[in-house]
N, C-alpha and C positions, 0 to 999 in steps of 0.2 A: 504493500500500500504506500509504502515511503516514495516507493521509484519514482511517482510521477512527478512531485515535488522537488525532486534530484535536478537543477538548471545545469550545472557547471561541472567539469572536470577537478575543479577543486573540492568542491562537495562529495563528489563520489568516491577521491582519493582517499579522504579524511574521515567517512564512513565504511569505506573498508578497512583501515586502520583501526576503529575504534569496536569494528565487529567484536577482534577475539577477545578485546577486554569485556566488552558487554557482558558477553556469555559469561566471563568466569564470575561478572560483578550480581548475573544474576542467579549463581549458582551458592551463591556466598547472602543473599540476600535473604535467607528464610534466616538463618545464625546472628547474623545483623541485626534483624526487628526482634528475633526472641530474647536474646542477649541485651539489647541494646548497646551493641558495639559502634564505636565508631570506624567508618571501614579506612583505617589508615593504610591500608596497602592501597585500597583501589586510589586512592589521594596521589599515593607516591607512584602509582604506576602513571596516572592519567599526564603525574609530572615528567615523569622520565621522557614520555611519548612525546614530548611538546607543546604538547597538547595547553595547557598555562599559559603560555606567551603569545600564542596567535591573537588573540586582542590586542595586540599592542599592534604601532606603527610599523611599518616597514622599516623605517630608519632607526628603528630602536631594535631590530630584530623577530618582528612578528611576522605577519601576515594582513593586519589590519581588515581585521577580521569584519564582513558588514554582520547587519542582525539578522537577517535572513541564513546566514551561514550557522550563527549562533544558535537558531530556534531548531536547526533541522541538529545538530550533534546533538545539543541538548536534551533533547526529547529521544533523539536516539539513546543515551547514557539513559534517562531513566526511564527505558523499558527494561534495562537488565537490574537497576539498583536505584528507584526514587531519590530515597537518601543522599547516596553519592551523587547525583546528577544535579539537587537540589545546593547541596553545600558547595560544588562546585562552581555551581552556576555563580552564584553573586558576586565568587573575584573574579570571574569569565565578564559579569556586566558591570561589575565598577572599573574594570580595567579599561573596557570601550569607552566607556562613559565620561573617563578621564582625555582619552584621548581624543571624544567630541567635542565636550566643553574647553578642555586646555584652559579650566578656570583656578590652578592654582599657580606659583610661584614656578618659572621657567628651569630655574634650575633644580626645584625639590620634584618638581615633577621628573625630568630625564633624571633626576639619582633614584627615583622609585619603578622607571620603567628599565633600569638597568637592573634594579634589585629586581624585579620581574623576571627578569631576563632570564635570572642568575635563579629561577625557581620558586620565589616568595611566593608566600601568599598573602594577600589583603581583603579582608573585607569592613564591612561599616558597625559602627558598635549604637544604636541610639534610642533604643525601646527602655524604656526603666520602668520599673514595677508600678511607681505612682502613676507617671504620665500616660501608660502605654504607649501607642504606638506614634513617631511623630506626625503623622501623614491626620492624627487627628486634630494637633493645635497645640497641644498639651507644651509648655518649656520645660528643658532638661533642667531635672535640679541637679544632676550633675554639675559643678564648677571648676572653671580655672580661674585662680587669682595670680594678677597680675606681680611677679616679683623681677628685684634689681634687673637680673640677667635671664629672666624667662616667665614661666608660669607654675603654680603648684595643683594640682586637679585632684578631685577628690569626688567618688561618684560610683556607683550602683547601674549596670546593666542587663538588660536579662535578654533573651534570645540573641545570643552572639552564636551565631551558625559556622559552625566550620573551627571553633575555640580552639581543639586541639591542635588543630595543624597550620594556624595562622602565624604568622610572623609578624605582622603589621594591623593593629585596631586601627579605622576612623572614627575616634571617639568627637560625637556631636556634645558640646558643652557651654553655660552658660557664662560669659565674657563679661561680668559687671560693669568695670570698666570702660567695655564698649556699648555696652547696652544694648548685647548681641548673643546670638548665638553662634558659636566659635567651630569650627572642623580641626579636629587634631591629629597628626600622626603619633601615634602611640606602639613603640617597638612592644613589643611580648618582654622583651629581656628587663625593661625600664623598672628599676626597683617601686615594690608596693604595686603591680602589678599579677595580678593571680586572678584563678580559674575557679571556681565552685563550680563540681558540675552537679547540676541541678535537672538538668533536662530528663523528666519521665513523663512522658507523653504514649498514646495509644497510638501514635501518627509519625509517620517521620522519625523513628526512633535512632536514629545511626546519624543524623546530621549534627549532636554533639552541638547545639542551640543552646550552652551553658552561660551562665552568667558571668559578666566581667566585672570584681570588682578593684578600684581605683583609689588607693592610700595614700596620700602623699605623693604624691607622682611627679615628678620634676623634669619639666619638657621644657627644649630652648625655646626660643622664641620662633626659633625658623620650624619649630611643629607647630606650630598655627597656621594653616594652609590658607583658610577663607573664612569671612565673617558674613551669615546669611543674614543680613539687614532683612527687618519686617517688612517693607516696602518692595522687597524684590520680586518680581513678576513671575508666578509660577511657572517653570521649567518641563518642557516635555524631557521623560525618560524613557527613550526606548527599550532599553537593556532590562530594566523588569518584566519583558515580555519571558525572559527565561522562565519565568514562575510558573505561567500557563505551560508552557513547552514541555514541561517538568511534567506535569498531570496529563497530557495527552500523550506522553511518555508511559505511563504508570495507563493508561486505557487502551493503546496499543499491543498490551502486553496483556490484559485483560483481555482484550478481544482476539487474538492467537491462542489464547486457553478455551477460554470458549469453542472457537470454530474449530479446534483440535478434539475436544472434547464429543460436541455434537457428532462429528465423523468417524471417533471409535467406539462411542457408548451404545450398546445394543443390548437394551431389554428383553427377556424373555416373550414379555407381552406385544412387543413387535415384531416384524421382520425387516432385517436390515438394522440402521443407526438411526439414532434421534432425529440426524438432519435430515433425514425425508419429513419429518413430521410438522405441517403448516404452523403452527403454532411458533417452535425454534424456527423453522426458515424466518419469520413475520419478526424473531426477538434480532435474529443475526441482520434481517435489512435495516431494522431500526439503528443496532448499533452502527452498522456503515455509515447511517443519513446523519448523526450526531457526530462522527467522525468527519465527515466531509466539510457538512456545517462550522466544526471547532476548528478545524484545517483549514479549512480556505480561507475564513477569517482571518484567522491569525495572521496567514502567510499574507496574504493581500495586505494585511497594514504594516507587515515588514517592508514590504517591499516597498510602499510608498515611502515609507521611511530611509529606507537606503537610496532612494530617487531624490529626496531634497538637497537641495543646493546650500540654503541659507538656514541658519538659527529659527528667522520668524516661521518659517516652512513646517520645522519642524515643532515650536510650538503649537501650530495649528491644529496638527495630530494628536491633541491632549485627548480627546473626547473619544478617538478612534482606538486608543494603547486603552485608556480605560476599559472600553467594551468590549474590544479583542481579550483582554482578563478574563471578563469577564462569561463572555460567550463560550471560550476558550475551557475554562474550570469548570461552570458547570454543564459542559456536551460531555468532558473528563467524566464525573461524577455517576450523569446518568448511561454514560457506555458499563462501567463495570458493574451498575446494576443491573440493568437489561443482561451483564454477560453471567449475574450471580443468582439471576432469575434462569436462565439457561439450563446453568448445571446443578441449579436444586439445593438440595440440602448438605449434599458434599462440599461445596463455597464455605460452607460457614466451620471447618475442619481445619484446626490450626497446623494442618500439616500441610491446607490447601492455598495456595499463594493467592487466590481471589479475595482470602479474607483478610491479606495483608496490603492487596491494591486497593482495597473497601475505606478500610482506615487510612493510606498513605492518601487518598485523593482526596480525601473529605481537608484537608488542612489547607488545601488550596482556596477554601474559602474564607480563614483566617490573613493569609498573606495579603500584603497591600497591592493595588486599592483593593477596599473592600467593594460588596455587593453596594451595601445602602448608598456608601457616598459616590458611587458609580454613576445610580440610578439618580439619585436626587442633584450631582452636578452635572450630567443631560436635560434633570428637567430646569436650572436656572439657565442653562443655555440656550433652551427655547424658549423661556419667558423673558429672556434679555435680547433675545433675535428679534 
């Protein structure tokens, strides 16, 4: 089903590359959710492969990677291993993200695309227990205060994705001083920096979404990357389209269970297999048209998005990245039902990976943007049109 989506010689290269890991990532994936391990092999393998650095510029050593490239590996990784494809994805999109915007300081950026380079990982640190999640309004009571020769930060975060194997936090924190909210590079190594891991979830359980908390923390000055003034004009983000990718990842892999399923299970009380039987044909078409649906979508506003030329272009596309989420997560959702309706009461058998696609996709409706503010900034968009 992926092929027809396949444009490029580079795509095709970079999906048979990523074949043999899949398999092993999804042979390792029932141990992952029961355990809740975090899967630090498939991390280091996906590193060894290169696979890390293709978001970055060409001049830095990538690929410069577009998001239509993004959506399709993406979603490839999480049909073998949610988790991994999920934890991976965010330095896969703040990596591009940086290289779109090119809104921090010239040279901490190329010393962090070299650390890239060189196999780091980065992602963003900025949901805190009180506030939840930023994308609602909420200020970090995280703080950095301003001293002689830097900053001292001191501060509480919870869903830090990927904790274990990150190298680099963006810690989002409150700038007194500036009467801002501040973006920080924050090394792992930086004293008063430590991991609680806390993450025990029914969902996602292998992405290691532990908490960061922040002691006394002494960052120079040149870790203050950007100050996001209240006034600033909301930003389209392409690169959280991984999110979605992620869950049609995890429903693709549902519906190969399924239609495998249906074409060797043979009842005594029929002849032949299930899939003769109108009822499964009628479940297996629905999952396709949900499929096609969350696909086309998606892909259709990557690619508008890899076609803009200018910034404004691309904030234009706020309205379209939201409902591509959103269409995107839940066609995910209702595919591995229809596919858990299929094969009956064996789905719900913790030894059946349906019941672990069941749980892994449902958290897609947790991640930003959410459903509500989705639907209700479409509709001030049409009452301000």
């Amino acid at each position: 089903m992926t092929a027809t989506f396949i444009k490029t010689d580079f795509q095709k290269e970079w999906l048979q590359r990523l074949n043999p890991l899949v398999e092993e990532f999804a042979s390792n994936g029932a141990e992952i959710d029961e355990k809740s391990l975090f899967p630090t092999e498939h991390i280091e393998k996906l590193k060894k492969s290169g696979y890390t650095s293709l978001s970055l510029p060409k001049e830095a050593g990538g690929e410069g990677l577009a998001l239509y490239d993004l959506l399709l590996f993406q979603e490839k990784i999480a049909s073998g291993d949610a988790s991994t494809a999920l934890a991976i994805g965010w330095h896969m999109g703040i990596t591009m993200d940086l290289n779109d915007k090119r809104n921090w300081p010239e040279n901490t950026l190329h010393a962090m695309f070299q650390e890239i380079k060189n196999k780091k990982l980065l992602n963003g640190a900025a949901t805190e227990p009180k506030t939840g999640s930023p994308t609602r309004g909420g200020r970090p009571e995280t703080t950095a205060v301003s001293q002689q020769d830097g900053f001292l930060m001191n501060g509480h975060k919870t869903f830090t994705t990927m904790a274990p194997a990150l190298d680099y936090f963006l810690v989002k924190a409150w700038v007194e001083e500036e009467g801002a909210v501040g973006e920080f590079i924050v090394p792992k190594t930086a004293k008063g920096v430590s991991i609680e891991e806390t993450w025990d979830m029914i969902a996602m359980r292998g992405t290691g979404s532990h908490d960061l908390l922040l002691e006394n923390v002494f960052l120079e000055k040149d870790k203050l990357v950007r100050l996001l003034k209240g006034g600033n004009k909301r930003e389209a983000s392409g690169w959280l389209l991984h999110i979605p990718a992620c869950y049609l990842g995890v429903a693709l892999a549902a519906r190969n269970y399924a239609i495998e399923f249906a074409k060797t299970y043979s009842p005594n009380s029929i002849e032949g297999t299930i899939s003769t039987l109108p009822n499964v044909k009628m479940g297996l078409g629905e999952m396709e048209l949900e499929l096609l649906k969350g696909r086309q979508f998606l892909y259709a506003v990557a690619t508008k998005w890899d076609e803009c030329e200018t910034k404004d272009e691309k904030d234009s596309l706020l309205k379209e990245l939201s409902a591509a989420k959103l269409i995107a997560t839940n066609c995910a959702i209702n595919v591995v039902d229809k596919a858990m309706r299929i094969v009956g009461a064996k789905s719900l058998q913790r030894t059946n990976p349906l019941q672990r696609y069941y749980r892994d996709v449902r958290a897609g409706l947790h991640n930003p943007p959410m459903d509500d503010m989705t639907i209700m900034n479409l509709a001030q968009s049409a009452l301000e049109e």
